[in-house]
VEXGUTOR-867686 format. One record per residue (C-alpha): x, y, z; residue number from 1. Coordinates in pm, 1 decimal. Example, Ala and Ser with C-alpha at 12.3 -4.5 7.8 and 13.67 -1.06 7.14 Angstrom:
<nodes>
+----------+----------+----------+-----+
:       xx :       yy :       zz :   i :
+----------+----------+----------+-----+
:   1230.0 :   -450.0 :    780.0 :   1 :
:   1367.0 :   -106.0 :    714.0 :   2 :
+----------+----------+----------+-----+
</nodes>
This chain:
<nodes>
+----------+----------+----------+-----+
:       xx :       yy :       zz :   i :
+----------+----------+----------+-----+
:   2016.8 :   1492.9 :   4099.1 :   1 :
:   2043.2 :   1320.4 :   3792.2 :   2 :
:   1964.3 :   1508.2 :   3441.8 :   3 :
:   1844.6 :   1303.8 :   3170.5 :   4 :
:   1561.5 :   1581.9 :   3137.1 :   5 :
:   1702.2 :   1884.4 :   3278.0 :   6 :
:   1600.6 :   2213.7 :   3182.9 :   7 :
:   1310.5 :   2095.3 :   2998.6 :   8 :
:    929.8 :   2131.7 :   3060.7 :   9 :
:    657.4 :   1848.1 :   3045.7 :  10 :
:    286.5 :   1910.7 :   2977.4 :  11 :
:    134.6 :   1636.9 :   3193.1 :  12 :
:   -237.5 :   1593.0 :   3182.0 :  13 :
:   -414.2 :   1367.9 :   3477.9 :  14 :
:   -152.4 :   1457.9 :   3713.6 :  15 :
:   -346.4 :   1479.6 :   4026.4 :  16 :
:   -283.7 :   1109.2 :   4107.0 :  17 :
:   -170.5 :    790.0 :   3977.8 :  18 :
:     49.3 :    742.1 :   3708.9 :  19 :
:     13.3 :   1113.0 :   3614.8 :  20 :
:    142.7 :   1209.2 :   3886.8 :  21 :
:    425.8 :    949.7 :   3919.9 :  22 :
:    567.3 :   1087.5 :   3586.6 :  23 :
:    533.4 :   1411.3 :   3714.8 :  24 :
:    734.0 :   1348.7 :   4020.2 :  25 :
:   1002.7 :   1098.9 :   3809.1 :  26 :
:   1015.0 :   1383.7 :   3564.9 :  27 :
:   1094.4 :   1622.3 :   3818.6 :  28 :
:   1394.0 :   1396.5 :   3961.9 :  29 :
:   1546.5 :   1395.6 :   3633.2 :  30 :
:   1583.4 :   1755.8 :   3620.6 :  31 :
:   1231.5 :   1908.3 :   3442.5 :  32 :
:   1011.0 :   2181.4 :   3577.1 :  33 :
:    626.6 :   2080.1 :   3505.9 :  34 :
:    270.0 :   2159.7 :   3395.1 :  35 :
:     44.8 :   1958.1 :   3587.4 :  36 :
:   -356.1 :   1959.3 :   3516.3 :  37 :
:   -637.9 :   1760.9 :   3582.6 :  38 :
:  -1035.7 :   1807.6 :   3577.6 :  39 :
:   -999.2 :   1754.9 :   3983.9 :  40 :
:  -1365.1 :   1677.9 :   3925.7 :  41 :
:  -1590.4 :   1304.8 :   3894.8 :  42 :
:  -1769.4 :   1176.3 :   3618.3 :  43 :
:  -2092.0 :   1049.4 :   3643.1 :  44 :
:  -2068.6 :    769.7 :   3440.0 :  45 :
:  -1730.5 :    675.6 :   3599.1 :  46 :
:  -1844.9 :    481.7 :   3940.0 :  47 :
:  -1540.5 :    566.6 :   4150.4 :  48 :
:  -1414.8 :    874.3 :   4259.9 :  49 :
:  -1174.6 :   1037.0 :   4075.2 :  50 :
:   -889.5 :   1293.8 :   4187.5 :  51 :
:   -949.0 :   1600.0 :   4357.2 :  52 :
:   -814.5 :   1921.6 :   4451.1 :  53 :
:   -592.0 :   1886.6 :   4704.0 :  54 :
:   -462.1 :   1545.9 :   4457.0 :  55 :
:   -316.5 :   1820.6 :   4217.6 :  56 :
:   -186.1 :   2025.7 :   4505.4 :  57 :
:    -13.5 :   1754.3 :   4668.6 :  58 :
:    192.6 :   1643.0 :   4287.8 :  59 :
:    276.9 :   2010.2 :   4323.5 :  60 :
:    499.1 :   1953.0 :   4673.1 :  61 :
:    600.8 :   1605.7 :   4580.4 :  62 :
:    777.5 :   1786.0 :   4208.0 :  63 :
:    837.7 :   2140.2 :   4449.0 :  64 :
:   1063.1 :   1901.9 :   4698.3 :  65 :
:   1237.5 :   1791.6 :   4414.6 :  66 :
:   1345.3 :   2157.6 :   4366.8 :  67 :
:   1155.2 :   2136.4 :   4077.4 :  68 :
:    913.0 :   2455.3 :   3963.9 :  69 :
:    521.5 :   2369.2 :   3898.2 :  70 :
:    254.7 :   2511.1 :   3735.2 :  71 :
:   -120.3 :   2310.2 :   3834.3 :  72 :
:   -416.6 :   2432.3 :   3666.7 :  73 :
:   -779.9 :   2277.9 :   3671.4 :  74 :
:   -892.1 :   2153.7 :   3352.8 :  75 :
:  -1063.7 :   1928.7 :   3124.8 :  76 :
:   -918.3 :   1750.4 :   2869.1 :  77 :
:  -1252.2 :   1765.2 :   2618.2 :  78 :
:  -1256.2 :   2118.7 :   2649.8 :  79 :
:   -957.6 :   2233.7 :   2428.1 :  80 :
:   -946.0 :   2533.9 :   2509.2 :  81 :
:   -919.3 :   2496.0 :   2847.7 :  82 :
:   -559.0 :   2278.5 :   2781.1 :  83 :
:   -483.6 :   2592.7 :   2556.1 :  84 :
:   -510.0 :   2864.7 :   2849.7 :  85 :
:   -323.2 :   2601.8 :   3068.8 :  86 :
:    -65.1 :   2573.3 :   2827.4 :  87 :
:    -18.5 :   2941.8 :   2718.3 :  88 :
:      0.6 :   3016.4 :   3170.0 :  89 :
:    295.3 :   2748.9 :   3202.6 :  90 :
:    486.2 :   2876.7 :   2919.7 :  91 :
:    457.0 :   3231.4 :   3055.2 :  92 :
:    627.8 :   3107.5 :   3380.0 :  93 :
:    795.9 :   2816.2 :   3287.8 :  94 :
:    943.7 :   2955.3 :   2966.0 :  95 :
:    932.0 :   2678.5 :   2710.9 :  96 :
:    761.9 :   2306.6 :   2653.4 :  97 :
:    926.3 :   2047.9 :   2533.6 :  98 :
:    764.5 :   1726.0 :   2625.1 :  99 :
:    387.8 :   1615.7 :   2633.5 : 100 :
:    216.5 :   1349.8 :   2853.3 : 101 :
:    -87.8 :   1298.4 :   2721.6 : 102 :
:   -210.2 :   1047.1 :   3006.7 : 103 :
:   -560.8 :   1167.4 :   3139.3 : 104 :
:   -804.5 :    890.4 :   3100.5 : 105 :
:  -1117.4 :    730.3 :   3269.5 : 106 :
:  -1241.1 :    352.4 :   3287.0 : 107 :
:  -1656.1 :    376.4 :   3299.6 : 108 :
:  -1738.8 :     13.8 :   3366.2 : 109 :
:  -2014.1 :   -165.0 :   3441.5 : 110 :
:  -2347.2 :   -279.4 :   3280.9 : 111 :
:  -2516.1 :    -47.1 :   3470.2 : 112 :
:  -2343.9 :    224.0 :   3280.5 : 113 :
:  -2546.7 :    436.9 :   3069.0 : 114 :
:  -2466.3 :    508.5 :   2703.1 : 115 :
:  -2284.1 :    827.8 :   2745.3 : 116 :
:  -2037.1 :    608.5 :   2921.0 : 117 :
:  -1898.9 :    488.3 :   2588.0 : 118 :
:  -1900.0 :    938.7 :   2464.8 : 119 :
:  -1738.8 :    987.8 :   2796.4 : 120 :
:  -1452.7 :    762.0 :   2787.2 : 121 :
:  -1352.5 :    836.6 :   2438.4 : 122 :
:  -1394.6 :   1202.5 :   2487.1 : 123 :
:  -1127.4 :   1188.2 :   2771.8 : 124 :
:   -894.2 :    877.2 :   2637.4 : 125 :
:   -894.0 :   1007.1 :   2310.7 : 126 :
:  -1034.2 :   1363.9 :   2209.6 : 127 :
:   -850.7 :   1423.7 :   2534.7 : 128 :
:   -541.2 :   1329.0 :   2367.7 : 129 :
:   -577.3 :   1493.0 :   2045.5 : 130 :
:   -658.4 :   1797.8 :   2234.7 : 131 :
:   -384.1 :   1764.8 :   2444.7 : 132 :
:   -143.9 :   1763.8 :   2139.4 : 133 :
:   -316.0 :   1973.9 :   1973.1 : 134 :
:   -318.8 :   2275.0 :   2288.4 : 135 :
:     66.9 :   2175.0 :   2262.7 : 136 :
:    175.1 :   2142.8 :   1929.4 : 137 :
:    218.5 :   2539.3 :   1823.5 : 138 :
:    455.1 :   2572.5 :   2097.4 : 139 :
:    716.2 :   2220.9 :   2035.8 : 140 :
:   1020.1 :   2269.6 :   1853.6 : 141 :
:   1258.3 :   2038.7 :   1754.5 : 142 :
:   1386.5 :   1766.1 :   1979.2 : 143 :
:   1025.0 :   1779.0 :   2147.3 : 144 :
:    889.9 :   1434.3 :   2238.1 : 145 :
:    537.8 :   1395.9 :   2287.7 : 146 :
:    390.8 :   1093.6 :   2490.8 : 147 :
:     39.8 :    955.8 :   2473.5 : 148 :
:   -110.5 :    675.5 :   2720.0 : 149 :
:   -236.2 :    397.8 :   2573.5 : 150 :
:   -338.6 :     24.9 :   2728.7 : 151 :
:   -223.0 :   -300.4 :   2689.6 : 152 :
:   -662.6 :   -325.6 :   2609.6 : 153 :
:   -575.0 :   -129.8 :   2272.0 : 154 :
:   -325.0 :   -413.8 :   2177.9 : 155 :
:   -611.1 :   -703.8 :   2209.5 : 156 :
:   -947.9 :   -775.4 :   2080.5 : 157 :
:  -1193.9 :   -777.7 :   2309.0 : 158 :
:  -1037.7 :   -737.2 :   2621.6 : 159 :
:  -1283.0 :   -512.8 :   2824.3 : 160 :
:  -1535.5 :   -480.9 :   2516.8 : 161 :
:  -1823.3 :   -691.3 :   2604.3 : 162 :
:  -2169.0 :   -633.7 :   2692.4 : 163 :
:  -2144.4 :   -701.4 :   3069.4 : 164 :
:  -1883.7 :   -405.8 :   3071.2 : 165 :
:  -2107.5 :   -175.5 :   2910.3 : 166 :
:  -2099.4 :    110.3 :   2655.2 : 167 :
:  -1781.4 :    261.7 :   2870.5 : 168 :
:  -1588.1 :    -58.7 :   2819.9 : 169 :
:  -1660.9 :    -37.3 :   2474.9 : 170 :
:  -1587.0 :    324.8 :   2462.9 : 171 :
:  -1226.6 :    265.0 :   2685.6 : 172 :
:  -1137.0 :    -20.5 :   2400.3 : 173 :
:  -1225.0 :    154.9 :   2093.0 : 174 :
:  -1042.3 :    496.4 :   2220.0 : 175 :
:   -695.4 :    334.4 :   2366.3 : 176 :
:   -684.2 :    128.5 :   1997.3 : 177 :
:   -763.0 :    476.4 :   1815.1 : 178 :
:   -445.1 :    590.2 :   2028.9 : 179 :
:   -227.2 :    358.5 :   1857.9 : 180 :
:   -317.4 :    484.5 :   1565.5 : 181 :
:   -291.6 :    846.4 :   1585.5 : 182 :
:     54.4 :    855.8 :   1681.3 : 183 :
:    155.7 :    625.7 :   1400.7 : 184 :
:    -24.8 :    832.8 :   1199.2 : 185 :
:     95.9 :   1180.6 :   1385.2 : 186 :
:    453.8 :   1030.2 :   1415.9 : 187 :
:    518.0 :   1029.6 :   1040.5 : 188 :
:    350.6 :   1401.5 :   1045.3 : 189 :
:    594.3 :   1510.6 :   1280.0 : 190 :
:    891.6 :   1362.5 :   1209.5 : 191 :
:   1001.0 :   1609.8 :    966.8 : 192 :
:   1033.4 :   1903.7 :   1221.7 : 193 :
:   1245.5 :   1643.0 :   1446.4 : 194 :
:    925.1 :   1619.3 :   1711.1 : 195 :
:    845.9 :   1240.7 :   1828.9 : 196 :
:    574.7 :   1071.6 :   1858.1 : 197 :
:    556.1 :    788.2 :   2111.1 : 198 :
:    259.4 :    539.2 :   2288.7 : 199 :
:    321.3 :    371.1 :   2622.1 : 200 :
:     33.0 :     82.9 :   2641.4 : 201 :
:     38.0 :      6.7 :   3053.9 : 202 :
:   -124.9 :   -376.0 :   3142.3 : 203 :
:   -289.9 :   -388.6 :   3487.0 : 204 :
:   -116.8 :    -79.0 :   3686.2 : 205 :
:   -183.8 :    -53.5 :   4066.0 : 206 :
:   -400.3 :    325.9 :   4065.0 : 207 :
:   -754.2 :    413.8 :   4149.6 : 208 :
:   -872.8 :    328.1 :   3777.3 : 209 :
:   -724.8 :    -53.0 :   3866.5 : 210 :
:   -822.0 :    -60.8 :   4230.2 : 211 :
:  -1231.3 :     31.1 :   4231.9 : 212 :
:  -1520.1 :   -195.5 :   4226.2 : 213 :
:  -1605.6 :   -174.9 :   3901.2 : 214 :
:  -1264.3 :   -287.6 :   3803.5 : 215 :
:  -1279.8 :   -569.2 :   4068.9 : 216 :
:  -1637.4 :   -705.3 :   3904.5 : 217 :
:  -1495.2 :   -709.4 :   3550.7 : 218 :
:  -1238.5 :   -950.6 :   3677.0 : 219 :
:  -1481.1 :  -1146.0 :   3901.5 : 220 :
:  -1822.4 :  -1182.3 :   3745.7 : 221 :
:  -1810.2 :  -1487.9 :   3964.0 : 222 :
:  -1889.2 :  -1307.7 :   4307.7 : 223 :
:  -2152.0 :  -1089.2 :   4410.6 : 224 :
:  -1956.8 :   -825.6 :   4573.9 : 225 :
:  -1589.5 :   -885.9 :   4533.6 : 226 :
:  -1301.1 :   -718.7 :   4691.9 : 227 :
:   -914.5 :   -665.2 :   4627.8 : 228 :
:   -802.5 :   -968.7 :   4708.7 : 229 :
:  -1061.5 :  -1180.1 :   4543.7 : 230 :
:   -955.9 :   -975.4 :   4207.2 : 231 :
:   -571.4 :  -1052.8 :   4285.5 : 232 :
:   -487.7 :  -1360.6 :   4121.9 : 233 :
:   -753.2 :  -1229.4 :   3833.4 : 234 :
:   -537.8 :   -975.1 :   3791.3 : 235 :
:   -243.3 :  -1198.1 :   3790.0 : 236 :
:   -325.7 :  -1433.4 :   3551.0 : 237 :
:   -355.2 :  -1178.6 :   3240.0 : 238 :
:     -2.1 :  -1134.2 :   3242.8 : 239 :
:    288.5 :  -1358.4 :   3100.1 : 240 :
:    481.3 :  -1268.3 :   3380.8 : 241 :
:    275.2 :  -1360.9 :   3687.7 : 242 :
:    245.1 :  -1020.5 :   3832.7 : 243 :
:   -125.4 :   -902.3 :   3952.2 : 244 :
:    -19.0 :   -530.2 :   3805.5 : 245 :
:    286.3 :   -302.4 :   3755.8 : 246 :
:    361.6 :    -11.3 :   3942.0 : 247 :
:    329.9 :    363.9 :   3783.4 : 248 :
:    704.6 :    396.4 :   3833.3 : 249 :
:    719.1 :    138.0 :   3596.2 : 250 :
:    558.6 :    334.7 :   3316.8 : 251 :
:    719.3 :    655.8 :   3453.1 : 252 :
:   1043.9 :    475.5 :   3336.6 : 253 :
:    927.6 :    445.9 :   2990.7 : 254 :
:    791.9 :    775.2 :   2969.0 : 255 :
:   1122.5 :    905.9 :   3138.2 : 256 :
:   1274.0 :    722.0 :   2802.7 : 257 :
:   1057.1 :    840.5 :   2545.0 : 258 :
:   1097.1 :   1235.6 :   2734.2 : 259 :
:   1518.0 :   1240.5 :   2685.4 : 260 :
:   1776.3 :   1269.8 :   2474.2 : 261 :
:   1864.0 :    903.2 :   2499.0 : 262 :
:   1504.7 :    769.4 :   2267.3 : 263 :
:   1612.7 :   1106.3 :   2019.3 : 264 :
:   1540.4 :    891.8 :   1665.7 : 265 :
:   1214.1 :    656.8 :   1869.4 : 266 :
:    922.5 :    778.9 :   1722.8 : 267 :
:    603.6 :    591.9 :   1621.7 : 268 :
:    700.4 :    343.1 :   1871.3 : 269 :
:    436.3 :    134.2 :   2021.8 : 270 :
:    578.2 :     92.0 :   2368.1 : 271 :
:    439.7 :   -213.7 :   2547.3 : 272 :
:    504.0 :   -238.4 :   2933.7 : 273 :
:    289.6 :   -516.0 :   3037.0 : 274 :
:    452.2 :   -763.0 :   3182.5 : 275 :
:    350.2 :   -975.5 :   2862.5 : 276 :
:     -2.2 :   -919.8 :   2862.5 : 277 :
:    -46.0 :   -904.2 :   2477.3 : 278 :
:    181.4 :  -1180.3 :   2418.9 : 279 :
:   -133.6 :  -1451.2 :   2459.5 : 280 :
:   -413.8 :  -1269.4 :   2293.7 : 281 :
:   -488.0 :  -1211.5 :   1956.4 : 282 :
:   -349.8 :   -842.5 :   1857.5 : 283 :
:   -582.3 :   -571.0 :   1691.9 : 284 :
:   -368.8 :   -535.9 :   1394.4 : 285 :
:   -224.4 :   -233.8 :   1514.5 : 286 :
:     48.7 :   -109.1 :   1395.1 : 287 :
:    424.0 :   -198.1 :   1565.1 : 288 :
+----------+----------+----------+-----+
</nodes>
């Protein structure tokens, strides 16, 4: 097993499934014992399921066949101290925490989505960050590296922030660009006591919050009921690089970059792995 991590712990939030979970496992190969959570619960103004249970148990064998040790815990990101108890039970077995994932996050699309949608999706993508941080930051010491999940949408204006993707497209936009912010902002905070700050900003990635309904209407308004192959070449043609999506290994790379030794002076970095996306749309201004 390789070791670009080893003997470290990460603080992953949204690890039940999906990308979460993929830097959970790619985490795990490179030598780090984990903290998984994840609200293992749906949110109504979310139309598709999200992860369950047995999601978060099944990240636990995937990092425990790794030989790997795992600590899973329900819990919501919007509830701080929930990530605080969560925290405090990982470092009791676990023994220390050194890297944070802050990647829980939610997509509420859809016109039909009530206004709450727009409270709900910056309460997870964002407060859910903060939180995150927050739960973690009494317990970082020097060398830490904490990690927050942006989106190539936070890079452009007015990618999913239009009226016929409701208040919770508006809500997803304004929270991942309010993520580039904060860890500019918390980056030059931090960087005294030697703790990074880092944003990975994923285009189109092939999970549950990519492959829905919802997801498949904002990139076909033209059909009445559209599937996932209609959406595929939508998908496609938003990147520079004619890929429908990227994988979550693909951002578990980055992350796996931003966790080790190797990105030890990276911090504030803006960390685009989009196959291009941004390259053709107008930027938000935010900051490199």
């Amino acid at each position: 097993m390789a070791g670009r991590v080893k003997g470290k712990v990460a603080f992953i939030t949204g690890a039940a499934r999906g990308q979460g979970r993929s830097h959970a496992v790619r985490l795990a190969q490179e030598g780090a014992d984990i903290i998984a959570i994840d609200l293992c619960e749906n949110i109504a103004t979310a139309h598709y399921p999200l992860a369950v249970e047995a999601d978060l148990a099944e990240t636990a064998r995937l990092v425990e066949k790794l030989g790997r040790r795992v600590v899973t815990r329900k819990a919501d990101v919007r509830e701080r101290s929930q990530l605080a108890a969560a925290v405090h039970d990982g470092i009791a077995e676990l023994g220390r925490l050194d890297i944070v994932v802050a990647n829980a996050g939610i997509a509420p699309l859809g016109s039909d989505v009530p206004p709450e949608g727009f409270l709900d999706a910056v309460g997870v993508n964002l407060v859910g960050v903060i939180n995150t941080v927050e739960a973690a930051y009494p317990h970082l010491g020097a060398g830490a590296s904490v990690i927050c999940t942006g989106s190539s949408a936070g890079l452009m204006q007015g990618s999913v922030d239009s009226p016929e993707n409701g208040p919770g497209g508006f809500g997803y936009s304004h929270s991942k660009r309010a993520v580039t912010r904060f860890v500019h902002d918390l980056a030059r905070q931090l960087g005294p006591r030697y703790i990074r700050v880092n944003a990975v900003h994923p285009t189109n990635c092939d999970t549950d919050m990519l492959q829905n309904k919802p997801m498949y209407r904002l990139f076909r308004p033209d059909l009445d009921n559209p599937g996932r192959e209609d959406a595929e070449e939508a998908f496609r043609s938003t990147q520079s690089i004619p890929v429908p999506y990227v994988e979550p290994e693909d951002i578990s790379n980055a992350v796996l970059f931003l966790a080790s030794d190797e990105s030890r002076y990276v911090t504030g970095l803006q960390m685009k792995v989009d196959a291009g996306a941004v390259l053709s749309r107008s930027t938000s201004g935010a900051p490199d």
